[in-house]
RONURO-152438 format. One record per atom (N, C-alpha, C, O): atom name; residue number from 0; residue in one letter; x, y, z. Coordinates in pm, 1 decimal. Layout:
("CA",NUM,"a",(X,Y,Z)) ...
END
This chain:
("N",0,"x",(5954.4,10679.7,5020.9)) ("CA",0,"x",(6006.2,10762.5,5127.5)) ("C",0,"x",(6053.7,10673.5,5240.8)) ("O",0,"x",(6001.1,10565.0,5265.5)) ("N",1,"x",(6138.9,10716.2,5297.5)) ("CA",1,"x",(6184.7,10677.8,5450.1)) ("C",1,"x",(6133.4,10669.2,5585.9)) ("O",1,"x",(6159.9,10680.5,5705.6)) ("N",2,"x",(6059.1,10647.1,5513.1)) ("CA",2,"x",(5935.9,10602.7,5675.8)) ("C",2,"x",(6038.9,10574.1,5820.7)) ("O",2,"x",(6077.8,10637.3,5918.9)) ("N",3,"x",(6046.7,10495.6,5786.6)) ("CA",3,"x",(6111.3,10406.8,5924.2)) ("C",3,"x",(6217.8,10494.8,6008.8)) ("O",3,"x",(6235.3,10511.3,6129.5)) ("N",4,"x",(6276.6,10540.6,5900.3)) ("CA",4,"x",(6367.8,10687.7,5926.3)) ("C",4,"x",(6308.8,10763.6,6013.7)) ("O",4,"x",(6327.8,10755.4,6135.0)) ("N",5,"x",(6198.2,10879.4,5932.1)) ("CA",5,"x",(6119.6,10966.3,5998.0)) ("C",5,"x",(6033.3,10926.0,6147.8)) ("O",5,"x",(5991.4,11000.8,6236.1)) ("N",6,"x",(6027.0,10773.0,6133.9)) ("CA",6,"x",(5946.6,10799.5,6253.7)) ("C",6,"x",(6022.8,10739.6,6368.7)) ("O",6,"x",(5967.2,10709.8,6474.4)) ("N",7,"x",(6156.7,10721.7,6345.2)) ("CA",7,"x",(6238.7,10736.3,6479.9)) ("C",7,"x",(6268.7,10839.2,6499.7)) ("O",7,"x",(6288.7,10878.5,6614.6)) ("N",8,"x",(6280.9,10911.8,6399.6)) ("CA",8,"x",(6382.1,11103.5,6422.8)) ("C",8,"x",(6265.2,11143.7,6464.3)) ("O",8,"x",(6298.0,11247.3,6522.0)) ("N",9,"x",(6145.4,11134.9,6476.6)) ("CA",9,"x",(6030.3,11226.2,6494.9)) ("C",9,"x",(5983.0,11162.7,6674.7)) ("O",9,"x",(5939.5,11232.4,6766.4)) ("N",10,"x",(6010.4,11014.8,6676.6)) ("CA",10,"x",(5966.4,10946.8,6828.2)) ("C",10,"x",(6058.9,10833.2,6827.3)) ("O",10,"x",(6058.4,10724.4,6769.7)) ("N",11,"x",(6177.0,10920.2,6948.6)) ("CA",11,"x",(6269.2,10936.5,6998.8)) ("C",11,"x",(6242.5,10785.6,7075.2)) ("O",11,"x",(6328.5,10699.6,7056.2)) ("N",12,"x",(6086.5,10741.0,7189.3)) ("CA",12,"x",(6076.8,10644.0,7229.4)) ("C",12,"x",(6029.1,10557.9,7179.3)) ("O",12,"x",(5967.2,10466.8,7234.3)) ("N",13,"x",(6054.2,10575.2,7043.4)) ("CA",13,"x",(6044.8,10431.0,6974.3)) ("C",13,"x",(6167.5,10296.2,6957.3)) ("O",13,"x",(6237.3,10302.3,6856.1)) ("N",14,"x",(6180.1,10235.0,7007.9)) ("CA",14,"x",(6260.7,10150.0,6967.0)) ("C",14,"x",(6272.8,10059.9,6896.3)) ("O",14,"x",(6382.7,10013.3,6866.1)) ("N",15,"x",(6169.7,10019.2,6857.7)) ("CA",15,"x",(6121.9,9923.2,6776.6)) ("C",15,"x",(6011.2,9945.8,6691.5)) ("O",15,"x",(5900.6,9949.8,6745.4)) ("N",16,"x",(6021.8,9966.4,6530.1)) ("CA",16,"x",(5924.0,9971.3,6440.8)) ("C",16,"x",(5905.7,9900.9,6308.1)) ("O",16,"x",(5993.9,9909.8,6222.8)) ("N",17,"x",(5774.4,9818.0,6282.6)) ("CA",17,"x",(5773.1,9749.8,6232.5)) ("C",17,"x",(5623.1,9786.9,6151.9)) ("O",17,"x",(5519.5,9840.9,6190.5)) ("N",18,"x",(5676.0,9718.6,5996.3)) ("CA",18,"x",(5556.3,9774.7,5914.3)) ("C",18,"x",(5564.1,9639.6,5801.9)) ("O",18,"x",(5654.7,9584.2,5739.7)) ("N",19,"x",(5386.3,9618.3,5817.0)) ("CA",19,"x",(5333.2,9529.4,5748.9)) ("C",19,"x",(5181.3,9570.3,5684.3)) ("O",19,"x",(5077.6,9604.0,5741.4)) ("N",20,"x",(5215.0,9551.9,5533.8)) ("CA",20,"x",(5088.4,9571.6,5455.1)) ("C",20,"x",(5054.6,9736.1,5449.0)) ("O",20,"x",(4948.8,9781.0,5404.9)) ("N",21,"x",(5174.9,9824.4,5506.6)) ("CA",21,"x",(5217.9,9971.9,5470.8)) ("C",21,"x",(5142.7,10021.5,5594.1)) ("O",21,"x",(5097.4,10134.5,5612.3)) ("N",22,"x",(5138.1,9917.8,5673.6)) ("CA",22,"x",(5118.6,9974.2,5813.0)) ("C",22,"x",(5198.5,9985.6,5918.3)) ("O",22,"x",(5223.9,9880.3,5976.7)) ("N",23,"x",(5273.4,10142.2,5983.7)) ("CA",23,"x",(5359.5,10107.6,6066.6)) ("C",23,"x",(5322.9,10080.3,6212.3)) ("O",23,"x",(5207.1,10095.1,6251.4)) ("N",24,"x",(5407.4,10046.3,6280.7)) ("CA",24,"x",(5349.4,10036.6,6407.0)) ("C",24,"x",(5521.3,10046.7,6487.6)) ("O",24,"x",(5628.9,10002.1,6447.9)) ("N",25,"x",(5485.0,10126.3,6615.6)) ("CA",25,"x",(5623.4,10178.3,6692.4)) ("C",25,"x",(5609.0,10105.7,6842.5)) ("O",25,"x",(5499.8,10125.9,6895.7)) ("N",26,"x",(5723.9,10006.6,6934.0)) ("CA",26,"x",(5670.8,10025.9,7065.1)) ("C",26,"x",(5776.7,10099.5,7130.9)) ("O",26,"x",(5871.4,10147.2,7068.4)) ("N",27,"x",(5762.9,10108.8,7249.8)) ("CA",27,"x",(5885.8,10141.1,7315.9)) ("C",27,"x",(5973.2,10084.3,7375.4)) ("O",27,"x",(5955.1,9974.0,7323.7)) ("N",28,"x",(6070.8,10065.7,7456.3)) ("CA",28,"x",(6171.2,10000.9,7534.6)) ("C",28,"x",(6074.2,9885.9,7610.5)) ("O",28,"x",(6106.7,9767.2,7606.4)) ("N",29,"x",(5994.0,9915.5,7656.3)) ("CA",29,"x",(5905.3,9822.4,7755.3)) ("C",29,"x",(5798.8,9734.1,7677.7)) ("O",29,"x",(5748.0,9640.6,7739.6)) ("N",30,"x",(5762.8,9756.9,7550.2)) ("CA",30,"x",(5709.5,9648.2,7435.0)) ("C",30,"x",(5552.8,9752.2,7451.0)) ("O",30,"x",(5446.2,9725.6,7395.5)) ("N",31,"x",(5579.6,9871.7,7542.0)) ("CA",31,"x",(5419.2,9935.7,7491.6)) ("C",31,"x",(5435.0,10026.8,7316.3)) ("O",31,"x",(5533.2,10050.6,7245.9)) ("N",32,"x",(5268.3,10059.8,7297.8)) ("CA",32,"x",(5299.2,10065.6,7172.9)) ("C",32,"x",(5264.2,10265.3,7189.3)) ("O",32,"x",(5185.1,10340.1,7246.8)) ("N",33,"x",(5370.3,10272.6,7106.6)) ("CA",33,"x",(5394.3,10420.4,7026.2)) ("C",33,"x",(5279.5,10512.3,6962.2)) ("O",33,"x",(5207.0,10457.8,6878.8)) ("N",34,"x",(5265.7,10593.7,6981.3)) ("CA",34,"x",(5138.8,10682.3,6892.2)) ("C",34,"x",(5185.1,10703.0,6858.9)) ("O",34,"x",(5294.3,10719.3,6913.4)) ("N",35,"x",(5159.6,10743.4,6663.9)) ("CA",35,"x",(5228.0,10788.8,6574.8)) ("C",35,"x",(5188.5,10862.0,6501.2)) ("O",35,"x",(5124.3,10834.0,6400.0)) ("N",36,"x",(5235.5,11023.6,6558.0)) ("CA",36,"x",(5158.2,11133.1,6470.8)) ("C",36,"x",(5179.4,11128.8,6337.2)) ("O",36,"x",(5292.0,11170.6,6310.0)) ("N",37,"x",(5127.0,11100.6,6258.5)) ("CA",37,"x",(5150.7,11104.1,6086.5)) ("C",37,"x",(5223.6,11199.5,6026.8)) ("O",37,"x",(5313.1,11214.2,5943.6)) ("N",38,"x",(5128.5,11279.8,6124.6)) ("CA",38,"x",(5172.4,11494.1,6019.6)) ("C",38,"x",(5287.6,11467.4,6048.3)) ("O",38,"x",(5339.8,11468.3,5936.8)) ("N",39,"x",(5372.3,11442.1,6124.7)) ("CA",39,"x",(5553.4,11482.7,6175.9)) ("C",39,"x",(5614.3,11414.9,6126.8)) ("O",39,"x",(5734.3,11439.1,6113.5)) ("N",40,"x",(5550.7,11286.6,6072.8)) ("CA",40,"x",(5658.7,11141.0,6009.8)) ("C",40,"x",(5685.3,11178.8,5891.7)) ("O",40,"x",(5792.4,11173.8,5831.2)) ("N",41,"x",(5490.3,11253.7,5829.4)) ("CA",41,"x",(5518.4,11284.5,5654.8)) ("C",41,"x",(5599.7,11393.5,5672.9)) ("O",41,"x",(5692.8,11392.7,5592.4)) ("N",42,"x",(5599.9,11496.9,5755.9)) ("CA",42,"x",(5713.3,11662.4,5769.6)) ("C",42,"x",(5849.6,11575.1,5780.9)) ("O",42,"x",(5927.4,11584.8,5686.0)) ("N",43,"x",(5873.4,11518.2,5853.8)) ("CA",43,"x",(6054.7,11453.8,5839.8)) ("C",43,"x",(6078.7,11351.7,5728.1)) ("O",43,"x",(6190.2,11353.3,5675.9)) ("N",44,"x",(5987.9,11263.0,5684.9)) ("CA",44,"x",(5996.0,11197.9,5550.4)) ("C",44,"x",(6016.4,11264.6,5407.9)) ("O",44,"x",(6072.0,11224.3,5305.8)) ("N",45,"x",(5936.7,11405.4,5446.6)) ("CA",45,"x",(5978.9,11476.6,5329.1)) ("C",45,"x",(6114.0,11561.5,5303.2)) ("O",45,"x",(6190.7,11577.7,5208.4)) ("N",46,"x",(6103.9,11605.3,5430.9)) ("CA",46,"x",(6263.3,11675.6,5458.1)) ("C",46,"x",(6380.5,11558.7,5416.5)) ("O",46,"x",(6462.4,11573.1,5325.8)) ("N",47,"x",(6369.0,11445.5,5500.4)) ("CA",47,"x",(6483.0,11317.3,5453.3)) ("C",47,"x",(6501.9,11373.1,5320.5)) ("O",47,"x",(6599.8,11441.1,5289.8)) ("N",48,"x",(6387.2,11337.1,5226.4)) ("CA",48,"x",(6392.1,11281.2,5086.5)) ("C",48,"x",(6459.4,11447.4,5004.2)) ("O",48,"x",(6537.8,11457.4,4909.8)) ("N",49,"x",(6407.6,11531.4,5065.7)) ("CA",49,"x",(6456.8,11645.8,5017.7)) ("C",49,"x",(6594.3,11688.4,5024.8)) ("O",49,"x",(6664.5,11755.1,4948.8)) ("N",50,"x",(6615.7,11628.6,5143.8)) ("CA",50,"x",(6777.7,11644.8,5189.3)) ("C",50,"x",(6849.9,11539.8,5081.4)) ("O",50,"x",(6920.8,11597.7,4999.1)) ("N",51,"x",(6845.5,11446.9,5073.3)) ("CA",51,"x",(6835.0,11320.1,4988.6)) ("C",51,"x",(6888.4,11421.8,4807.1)) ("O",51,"x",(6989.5,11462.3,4749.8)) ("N",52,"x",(6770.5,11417.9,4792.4)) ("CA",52,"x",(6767.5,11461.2,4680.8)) ("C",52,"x",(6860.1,11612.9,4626.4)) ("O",52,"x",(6892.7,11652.3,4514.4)) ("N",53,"x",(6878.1,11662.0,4748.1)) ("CA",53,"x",(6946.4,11762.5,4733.9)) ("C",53,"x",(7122.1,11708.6,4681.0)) ("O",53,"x",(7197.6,11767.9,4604.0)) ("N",54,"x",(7135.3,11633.5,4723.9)) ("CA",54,"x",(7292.9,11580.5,4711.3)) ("C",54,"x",(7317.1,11450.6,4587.0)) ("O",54,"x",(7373.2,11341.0,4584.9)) ("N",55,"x",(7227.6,11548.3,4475.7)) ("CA",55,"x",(7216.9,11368.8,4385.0)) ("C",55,"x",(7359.4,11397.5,4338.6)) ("O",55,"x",(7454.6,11319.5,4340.8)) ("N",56,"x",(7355.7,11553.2,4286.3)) ("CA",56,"x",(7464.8,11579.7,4213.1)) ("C",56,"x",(7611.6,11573.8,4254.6)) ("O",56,"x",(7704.3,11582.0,4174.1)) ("N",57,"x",(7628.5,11555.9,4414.6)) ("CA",57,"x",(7784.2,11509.1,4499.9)) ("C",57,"x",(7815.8,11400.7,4473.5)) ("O",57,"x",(7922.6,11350.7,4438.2)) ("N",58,"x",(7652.1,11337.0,4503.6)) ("CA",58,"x",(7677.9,11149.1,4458.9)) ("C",58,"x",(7737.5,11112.2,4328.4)) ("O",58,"x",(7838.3,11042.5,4316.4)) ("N",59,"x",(7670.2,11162.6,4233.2)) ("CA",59,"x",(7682.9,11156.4,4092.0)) ("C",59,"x",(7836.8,11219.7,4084.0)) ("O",59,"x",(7911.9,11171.6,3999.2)) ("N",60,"x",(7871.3,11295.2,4145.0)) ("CA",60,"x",(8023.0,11315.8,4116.6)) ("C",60,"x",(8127.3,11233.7,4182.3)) ("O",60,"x",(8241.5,11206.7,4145.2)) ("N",61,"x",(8072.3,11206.0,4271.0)) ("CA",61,"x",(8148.9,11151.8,4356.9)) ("C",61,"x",(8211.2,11003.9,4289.1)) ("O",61,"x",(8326.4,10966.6,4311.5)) ("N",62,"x",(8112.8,10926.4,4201.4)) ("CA",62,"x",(8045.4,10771.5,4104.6)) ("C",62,"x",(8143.8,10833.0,4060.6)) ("O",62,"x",(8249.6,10789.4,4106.0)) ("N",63,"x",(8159.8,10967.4,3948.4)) ("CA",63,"x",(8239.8,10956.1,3834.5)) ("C",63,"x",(8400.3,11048.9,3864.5)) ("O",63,"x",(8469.1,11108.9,3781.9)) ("N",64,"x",(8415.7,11036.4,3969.0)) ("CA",64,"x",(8539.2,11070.0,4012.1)) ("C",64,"x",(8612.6,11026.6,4202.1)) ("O",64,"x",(8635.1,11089.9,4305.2)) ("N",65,"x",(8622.4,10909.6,4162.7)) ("CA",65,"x",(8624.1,10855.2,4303.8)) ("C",65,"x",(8737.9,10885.8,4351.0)) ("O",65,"x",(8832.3,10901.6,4273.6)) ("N",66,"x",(8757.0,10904.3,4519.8)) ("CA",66,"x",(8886.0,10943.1,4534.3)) ("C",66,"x",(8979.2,10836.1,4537.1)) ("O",66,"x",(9099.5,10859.3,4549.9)) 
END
């Protein structure tokens, strides 16, 4: 999933996020650090991937009929 995605669309004052050993971590403009509600990252990570997944079949057409 799109982590990194979700947890800017979800915290807006994040500017900077960085993940090591599947740990993320967010700060803000000023180098303080971000709380990062989980529940909202996994709710927009799943939506991404759903949205994602919703359009395999445009992609896939798109591969075998390019404009």
């Amino acid at each position: 999933m799109d982590y990194l995605k979700a947890i800017t669309n979800t915290h807006p004052n994040a500017v900077s996020v960085t993940e090591i050993d599947s740990v993320y971590t967010a700060l803000d403009k000023d180098g303080n650090s971000v709380t990062i509600d989980q529940s909202l990252v996994d709710a927009e990570a799943l939506r991404i991937k759903t949205e994602h997944d919703s359009q395999e079949y445009a992609r896939n057409r798109q591969a075998e009929y390019p404009a």
